[in-house]
TORPA-4810 file (N, C-alpha, C, O; in nm, 3 decimals):
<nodes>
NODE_1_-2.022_1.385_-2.630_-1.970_1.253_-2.606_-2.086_1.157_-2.581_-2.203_1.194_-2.571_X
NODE_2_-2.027_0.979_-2.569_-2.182_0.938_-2.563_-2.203_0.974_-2.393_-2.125_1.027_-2.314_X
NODE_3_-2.350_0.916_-2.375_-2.413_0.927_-2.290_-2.534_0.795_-2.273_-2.624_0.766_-2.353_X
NODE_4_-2.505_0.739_-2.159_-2.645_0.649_-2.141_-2.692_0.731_-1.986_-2.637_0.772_-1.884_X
NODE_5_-2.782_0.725_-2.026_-2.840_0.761_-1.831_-3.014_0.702_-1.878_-3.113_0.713_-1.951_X
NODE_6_-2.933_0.626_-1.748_-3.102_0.524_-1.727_-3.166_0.615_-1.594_-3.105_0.674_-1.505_X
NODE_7_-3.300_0.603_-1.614_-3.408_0.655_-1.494_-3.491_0.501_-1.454_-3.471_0.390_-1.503_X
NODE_8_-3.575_0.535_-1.365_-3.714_0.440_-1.329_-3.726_0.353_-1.209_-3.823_0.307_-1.149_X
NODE_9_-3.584_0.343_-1.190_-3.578_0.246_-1.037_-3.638_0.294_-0.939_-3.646_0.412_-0.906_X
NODE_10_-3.693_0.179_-0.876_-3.708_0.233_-0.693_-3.740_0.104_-0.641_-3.680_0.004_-0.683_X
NODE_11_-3.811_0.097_-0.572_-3.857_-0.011_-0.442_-3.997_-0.044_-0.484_-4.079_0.046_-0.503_X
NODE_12_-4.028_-0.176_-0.499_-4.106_-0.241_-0.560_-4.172_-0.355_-0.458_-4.105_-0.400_-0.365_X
NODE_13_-4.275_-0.387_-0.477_-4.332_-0.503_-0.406_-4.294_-0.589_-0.522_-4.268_-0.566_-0.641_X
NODE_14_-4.305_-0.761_-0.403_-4.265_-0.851_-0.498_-4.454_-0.884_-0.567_-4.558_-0.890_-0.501_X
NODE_15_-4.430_-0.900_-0.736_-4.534_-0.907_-0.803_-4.571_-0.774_-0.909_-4.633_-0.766_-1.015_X
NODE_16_-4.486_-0.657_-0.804_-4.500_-0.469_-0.874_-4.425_-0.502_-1.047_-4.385_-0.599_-1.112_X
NODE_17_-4.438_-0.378_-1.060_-4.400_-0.332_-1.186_-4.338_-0.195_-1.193_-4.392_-0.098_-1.139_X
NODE_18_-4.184_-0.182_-1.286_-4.168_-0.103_-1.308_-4.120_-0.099_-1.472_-4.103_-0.205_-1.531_X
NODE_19_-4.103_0.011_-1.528_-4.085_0.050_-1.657_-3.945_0.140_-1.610_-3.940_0.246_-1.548_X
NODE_20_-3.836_0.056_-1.665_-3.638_0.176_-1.667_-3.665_0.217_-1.827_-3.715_0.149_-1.918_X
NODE_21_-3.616_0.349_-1.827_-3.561_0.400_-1.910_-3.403_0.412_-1.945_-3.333_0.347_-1.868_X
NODE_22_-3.334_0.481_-2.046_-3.216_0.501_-2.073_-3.222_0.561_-2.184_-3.238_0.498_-2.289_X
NODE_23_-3.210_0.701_-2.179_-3.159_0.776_-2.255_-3.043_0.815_-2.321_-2.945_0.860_-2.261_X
NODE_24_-3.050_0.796_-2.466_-2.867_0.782_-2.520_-2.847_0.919_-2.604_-2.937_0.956_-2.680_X
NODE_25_-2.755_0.976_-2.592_-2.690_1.089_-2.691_-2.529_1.064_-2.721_-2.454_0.972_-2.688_X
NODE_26_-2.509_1.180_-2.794_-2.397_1.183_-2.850_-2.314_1.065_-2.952_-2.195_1.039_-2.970_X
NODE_27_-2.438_1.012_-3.005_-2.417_0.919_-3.112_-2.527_0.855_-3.235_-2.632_0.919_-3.234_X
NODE_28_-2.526_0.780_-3.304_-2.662_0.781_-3.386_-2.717_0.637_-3.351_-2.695_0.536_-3.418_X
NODE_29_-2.796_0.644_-3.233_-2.901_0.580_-3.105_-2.930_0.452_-3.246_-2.861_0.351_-3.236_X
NODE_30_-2.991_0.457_-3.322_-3.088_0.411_-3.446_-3.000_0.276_-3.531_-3.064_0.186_-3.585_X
NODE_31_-2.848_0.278_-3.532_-2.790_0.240_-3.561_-2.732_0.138_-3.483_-2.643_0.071_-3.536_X
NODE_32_-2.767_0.114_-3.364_-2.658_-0.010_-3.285_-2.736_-0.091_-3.182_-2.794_-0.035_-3.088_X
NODE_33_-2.737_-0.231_-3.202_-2.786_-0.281_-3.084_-2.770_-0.246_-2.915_-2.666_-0.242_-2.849_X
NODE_34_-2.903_-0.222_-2.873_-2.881_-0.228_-2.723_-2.921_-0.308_-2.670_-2.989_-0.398_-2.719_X
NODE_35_-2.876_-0.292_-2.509_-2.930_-0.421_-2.424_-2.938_-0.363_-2.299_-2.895_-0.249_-2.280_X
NODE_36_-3.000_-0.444_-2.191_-2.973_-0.418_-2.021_-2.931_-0.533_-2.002_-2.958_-0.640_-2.055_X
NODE_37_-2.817_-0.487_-1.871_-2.784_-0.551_-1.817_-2.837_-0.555_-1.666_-2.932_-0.480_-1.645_X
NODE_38_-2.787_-0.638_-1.547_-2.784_-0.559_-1.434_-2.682_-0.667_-1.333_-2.621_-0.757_-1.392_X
NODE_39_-2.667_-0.656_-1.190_-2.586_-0.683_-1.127_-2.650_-0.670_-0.977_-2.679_-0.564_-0.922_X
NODE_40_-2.663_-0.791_-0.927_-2.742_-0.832_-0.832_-2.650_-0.785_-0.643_-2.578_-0.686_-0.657_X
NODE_41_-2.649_-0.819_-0.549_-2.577_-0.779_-0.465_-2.463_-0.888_-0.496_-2.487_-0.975_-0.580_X
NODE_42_-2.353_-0.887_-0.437_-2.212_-0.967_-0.483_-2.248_-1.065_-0.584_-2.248_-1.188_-0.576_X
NODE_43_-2.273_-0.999_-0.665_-2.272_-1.103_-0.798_-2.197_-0.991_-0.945_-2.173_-0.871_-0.940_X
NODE_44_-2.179_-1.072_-1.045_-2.144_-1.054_-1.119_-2.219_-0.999_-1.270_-2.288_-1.091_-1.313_X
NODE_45_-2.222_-0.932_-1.320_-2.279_-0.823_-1.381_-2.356_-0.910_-1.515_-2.289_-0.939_-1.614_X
NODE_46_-2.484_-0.941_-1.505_-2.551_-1.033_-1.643_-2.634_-0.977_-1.704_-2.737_-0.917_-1.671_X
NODE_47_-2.578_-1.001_-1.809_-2.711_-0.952_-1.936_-2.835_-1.049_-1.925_-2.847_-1.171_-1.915_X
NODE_48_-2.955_-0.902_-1.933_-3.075_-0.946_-1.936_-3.153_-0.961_-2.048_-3.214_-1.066_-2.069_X
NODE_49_-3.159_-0.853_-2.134_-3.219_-0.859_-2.264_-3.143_-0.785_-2.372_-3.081_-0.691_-2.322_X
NODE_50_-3.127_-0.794_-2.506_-3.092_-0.701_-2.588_-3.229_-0.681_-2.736_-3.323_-0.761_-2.746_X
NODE_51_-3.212_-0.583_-2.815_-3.300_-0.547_-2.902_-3.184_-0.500_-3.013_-3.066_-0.471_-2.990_X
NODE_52_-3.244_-0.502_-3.119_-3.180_-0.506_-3.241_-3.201_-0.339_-3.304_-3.253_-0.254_-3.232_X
NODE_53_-3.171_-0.318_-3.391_-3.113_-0.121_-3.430_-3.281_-0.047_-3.444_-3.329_0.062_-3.416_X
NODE_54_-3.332_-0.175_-3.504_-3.475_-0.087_-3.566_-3.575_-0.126_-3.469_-3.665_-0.043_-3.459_X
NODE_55_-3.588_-0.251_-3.378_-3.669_-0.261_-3.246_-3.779_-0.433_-3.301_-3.879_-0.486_-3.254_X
NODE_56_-3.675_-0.470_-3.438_-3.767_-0.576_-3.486_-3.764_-0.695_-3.373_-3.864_-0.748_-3.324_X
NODE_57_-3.617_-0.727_-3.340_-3.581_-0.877_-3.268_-3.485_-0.810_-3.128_-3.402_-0.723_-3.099_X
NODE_58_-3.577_-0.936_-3.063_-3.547_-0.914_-2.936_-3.510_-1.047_-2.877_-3.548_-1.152_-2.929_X
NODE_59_-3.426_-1.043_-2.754_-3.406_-1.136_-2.703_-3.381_-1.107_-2.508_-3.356_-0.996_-2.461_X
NODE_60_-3.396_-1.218_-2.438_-3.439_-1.237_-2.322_-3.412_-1.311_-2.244_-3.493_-1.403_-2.227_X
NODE_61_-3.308_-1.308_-2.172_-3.270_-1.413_-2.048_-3.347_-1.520_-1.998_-3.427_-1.442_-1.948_X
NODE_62_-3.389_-1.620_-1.971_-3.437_-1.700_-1.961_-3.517_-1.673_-1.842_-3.635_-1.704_-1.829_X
NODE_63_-3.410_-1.582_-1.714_-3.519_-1.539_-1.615_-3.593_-1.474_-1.611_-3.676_-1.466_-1.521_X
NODE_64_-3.582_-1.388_-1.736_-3.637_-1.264_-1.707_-3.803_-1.304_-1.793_-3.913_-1.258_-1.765_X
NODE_65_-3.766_-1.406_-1.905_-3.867_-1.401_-2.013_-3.993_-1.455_-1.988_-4.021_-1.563_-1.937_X
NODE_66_-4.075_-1.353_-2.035_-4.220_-1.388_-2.024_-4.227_-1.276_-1.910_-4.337_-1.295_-1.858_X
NODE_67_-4.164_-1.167_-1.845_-4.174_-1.077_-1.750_-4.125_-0.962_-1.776_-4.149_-0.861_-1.710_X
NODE_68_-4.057_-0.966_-1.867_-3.964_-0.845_-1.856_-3.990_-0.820_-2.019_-3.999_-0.920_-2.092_X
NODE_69_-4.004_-0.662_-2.086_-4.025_-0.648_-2.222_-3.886_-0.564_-2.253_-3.869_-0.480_-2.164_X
NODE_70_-3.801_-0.562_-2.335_-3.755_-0.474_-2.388_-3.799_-0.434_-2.540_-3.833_-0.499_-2.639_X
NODE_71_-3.779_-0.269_-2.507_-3.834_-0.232_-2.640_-3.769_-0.030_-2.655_-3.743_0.040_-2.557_X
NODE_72_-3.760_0.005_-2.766_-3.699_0.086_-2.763_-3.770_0.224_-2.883_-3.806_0.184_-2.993_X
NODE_73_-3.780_0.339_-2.858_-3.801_0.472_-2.948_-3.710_0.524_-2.991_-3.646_0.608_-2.927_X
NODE_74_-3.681_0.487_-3.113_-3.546_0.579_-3.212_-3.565_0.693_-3.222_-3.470_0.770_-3.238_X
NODE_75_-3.694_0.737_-3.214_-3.741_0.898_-3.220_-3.707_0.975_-3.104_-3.701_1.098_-3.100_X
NODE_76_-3.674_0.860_-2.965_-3.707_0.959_-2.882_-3.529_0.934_-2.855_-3.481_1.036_-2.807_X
NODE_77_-3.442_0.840_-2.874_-3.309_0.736_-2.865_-3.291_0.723_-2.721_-3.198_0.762_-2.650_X
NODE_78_-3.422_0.646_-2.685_-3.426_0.603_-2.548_-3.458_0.397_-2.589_-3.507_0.340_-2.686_X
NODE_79_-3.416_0.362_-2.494_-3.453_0.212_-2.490_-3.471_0.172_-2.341_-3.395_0.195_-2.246_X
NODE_80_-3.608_0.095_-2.344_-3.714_0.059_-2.230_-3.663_-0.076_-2.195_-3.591_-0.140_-2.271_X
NODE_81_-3.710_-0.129_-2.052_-3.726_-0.230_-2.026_-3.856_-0.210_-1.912_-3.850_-0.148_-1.806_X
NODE_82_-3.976_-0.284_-1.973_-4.090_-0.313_-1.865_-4.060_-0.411_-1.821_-4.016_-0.500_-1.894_X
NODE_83_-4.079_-0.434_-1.630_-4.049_-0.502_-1.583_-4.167_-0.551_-1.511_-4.204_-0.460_-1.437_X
NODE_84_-4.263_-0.683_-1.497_-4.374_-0.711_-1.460_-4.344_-0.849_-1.368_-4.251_-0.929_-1.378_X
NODE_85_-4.431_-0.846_-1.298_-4.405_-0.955_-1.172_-4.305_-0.972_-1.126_-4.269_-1.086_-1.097_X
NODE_86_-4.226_-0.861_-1.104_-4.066_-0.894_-0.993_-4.078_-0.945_-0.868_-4.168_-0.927_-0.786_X
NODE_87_-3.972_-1.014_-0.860_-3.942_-1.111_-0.796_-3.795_-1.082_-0.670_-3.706_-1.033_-0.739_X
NODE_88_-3.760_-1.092_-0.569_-3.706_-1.079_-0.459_-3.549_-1.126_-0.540_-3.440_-1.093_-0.494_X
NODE_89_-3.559_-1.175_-0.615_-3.428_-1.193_-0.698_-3.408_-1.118_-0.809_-3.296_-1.103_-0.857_X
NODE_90_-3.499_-1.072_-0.852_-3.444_-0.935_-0.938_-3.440_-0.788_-0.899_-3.501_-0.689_-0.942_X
NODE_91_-3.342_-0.807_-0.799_-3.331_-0.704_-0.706_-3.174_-0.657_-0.764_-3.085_-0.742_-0.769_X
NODE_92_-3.155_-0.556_-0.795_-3.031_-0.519_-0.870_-3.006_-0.403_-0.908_-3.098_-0.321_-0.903_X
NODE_93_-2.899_-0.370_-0.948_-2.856_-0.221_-1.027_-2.860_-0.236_-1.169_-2.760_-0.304_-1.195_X
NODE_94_-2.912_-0.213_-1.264_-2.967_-0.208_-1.371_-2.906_-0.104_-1.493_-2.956_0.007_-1.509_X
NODE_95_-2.773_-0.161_-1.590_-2.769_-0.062_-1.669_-2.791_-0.081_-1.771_-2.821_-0.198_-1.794_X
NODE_96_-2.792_0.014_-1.890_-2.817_0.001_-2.027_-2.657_-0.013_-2.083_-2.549_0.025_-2.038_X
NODE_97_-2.694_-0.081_-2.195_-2.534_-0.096_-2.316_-2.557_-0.034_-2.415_-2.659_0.033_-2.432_X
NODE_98_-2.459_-0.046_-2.498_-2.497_-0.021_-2.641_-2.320_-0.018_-2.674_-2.251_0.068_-2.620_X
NODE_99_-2.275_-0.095_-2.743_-2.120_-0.160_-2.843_-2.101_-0.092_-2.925_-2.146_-0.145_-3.027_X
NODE_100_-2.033_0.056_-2.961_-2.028_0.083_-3.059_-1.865_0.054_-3.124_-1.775_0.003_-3.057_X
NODE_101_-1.852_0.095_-3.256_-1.678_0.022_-3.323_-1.604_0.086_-3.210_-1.536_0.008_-3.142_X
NODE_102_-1.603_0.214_-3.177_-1.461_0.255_-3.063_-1.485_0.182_-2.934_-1.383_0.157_-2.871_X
NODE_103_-1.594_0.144_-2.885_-1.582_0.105_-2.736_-1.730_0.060_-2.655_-1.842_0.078_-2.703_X
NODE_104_-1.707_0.009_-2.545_-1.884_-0.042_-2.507_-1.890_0.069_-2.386_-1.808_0.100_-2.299_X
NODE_105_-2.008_0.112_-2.416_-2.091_0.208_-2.339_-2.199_0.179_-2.238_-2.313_0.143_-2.264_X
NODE_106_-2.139_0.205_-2.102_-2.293_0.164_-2.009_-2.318_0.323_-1.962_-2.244_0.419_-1.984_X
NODE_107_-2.426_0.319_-1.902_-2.486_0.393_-1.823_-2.469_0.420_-1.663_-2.413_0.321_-1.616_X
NODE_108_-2.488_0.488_-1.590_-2.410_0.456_-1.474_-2.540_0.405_-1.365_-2.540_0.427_-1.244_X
NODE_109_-2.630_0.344_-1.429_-2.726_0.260_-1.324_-2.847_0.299_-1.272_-2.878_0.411_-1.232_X
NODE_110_-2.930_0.177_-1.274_-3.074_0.231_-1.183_-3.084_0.117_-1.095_-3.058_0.005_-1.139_X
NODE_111_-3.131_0.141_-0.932_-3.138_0.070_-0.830_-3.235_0.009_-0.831_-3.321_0.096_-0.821_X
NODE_112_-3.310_-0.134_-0.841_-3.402_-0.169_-0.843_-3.441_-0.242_-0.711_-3.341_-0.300_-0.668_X
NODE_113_-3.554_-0.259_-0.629_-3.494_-0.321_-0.507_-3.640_-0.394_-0.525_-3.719_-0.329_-0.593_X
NODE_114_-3.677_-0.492_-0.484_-3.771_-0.557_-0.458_-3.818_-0.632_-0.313_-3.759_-0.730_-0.267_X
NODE_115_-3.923_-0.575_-0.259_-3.897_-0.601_-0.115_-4.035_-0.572_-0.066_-4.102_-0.475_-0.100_X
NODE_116_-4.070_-0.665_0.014_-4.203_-0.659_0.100_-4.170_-0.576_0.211_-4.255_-0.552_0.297_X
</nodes>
């Protein structure tokens, strides 16, 4: 069946860096746009970046851009998000997507916390 499971979160200084993963199976990874999302404390769940099937075009939230890379290995059917100079507001639970024709697929989350 599918599968997203994201890794990489933890507790970050504000300015740190981390690199999430998300590993996808039980479908053909190579073929469908993905994206991250994430979901801040009582807030509502926003897309951050998505990447296109082959890893040409990308796109980027306005907060995130110029900080945050998404990018993805069809070889490996994992898709990245580097995360550089975080900030006390991108403090969140972090999942991966991916839309396929039967249904949309998340991952069940990575904790990101940002905190002096």
């Amino acid at each position: 069946q599918v599968q997203l499971v994201e890794s990489g979160g933890g507790l970050v200084q504000p300015g740190g860096s981390l690199m999430l993963s998300c590993k996808a199976s039980g479908f053909r990874f190579s073929d469908y746009i993905a994206s991250w999302y994430r979901q801040g404390p009582g807030e509502e769940r926003n897309w951050v970046a998505s990447i296109d099937s082959i890893g040409g075009v990308t796109n980027h939230a306005n907060s995130v851009k110029g900080r945050f890379t998404i990018s993805r290995d069809n070889a490996k059917n994992t898709l990245y998000l580097q995360m550089n100079g975080l900030k006390f507001e991108d403090t969140a639970v972090y999942y991966c997507n991916v839309r396929l024709p039967a249904d949309d697929y998340w991952g069940q989350g990575t904790q990101v916390t940002v905190s002096s």
